[in-house]
C-alpha positions as CSV (number, residue, x, y, z in Angstrom):
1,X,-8.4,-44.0,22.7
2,X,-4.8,-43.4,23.4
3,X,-3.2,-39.8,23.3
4,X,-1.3,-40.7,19.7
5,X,-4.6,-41.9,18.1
6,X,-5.9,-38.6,19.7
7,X,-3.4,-36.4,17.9
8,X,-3.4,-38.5,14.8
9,X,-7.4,-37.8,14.8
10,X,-6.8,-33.8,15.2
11,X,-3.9,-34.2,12.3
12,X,-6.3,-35.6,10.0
13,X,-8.9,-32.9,10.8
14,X,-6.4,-30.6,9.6
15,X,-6.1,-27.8,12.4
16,X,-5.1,-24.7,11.4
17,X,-2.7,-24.5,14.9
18,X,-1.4,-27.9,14.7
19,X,2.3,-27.9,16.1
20,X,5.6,-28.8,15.1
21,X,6.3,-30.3,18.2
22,X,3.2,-32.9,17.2
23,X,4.2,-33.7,13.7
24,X,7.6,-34.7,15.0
25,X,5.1,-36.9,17.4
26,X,3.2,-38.5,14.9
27,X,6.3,-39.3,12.1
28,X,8.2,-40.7,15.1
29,X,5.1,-42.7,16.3
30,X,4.9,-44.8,12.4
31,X,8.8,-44.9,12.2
32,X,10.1,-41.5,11.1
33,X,13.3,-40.5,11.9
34,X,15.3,-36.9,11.1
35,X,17.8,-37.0,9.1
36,X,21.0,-34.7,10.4
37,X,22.1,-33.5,7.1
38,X,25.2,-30.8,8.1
39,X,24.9,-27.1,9.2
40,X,23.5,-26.3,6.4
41,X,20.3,-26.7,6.2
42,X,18.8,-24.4,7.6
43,X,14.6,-24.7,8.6
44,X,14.2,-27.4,6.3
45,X,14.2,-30.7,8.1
46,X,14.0,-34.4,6.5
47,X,12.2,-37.1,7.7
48,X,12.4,-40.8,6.5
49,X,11.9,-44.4,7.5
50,X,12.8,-47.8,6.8
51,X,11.4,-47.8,3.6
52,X,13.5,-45.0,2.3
53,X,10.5,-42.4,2.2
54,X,11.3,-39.3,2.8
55,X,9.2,-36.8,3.7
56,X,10.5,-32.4,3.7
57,X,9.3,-30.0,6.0
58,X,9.9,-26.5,6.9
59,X,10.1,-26.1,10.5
60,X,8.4,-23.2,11.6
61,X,10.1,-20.1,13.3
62,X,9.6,-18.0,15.3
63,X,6.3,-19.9,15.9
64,X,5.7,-23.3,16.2
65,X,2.3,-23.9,14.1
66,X,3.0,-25.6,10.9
67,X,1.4,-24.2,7.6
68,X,-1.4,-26.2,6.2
69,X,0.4,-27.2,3.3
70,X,2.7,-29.4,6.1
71,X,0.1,-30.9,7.9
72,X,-1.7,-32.0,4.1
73,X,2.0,-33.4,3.4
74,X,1.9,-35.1,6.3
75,X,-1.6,-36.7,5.7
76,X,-1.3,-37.6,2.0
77,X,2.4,-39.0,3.1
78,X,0.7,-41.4,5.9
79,X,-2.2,-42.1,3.3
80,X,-0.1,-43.4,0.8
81,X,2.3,-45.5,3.0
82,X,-1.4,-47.1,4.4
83,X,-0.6,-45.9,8.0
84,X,-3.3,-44.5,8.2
């Protein structure tokens, strides 16, 4: 098993310390890209591919876990595409 089908298998057991470093990692992985939308956007970060989904996330500060809302976003997202 390859290290991405590892962390895709920990995102779908939804961790409660899974990181944003690793949902940039996956979205990349199935054709995710950020969108740089200006200075003023503060933590919010959008995400989209080729298709023209988009997906919103809050990046997380001071830490780096993501809530568990983001990682079910992230899942149901995927789901529905069928990338996983």
């Amino acid at each position: 098993m390859s290290k991405i089908d590892k962390l895709i298998q920990r995102l779908l057991n939804n961790p409660k310390d899974f990181t944003w470093d690793e949902v940039v990692q996956i979205l990349k992985h199935f054709g995710f890209f950020e969108l740089k939308t200006g200075k003023t956007t503060g933590s919010g970060r959008k995400f989209v591919n080729e298709k023209k989904k988009i997906i919103i996330l809050h990046k997380p500060h001071p830490v780096n876990v993501v809530k568990p809302y983001a990682v079910k976003i992230v899942i149901d997202i995927l789901k529905g595409e069928n990338l996983i």
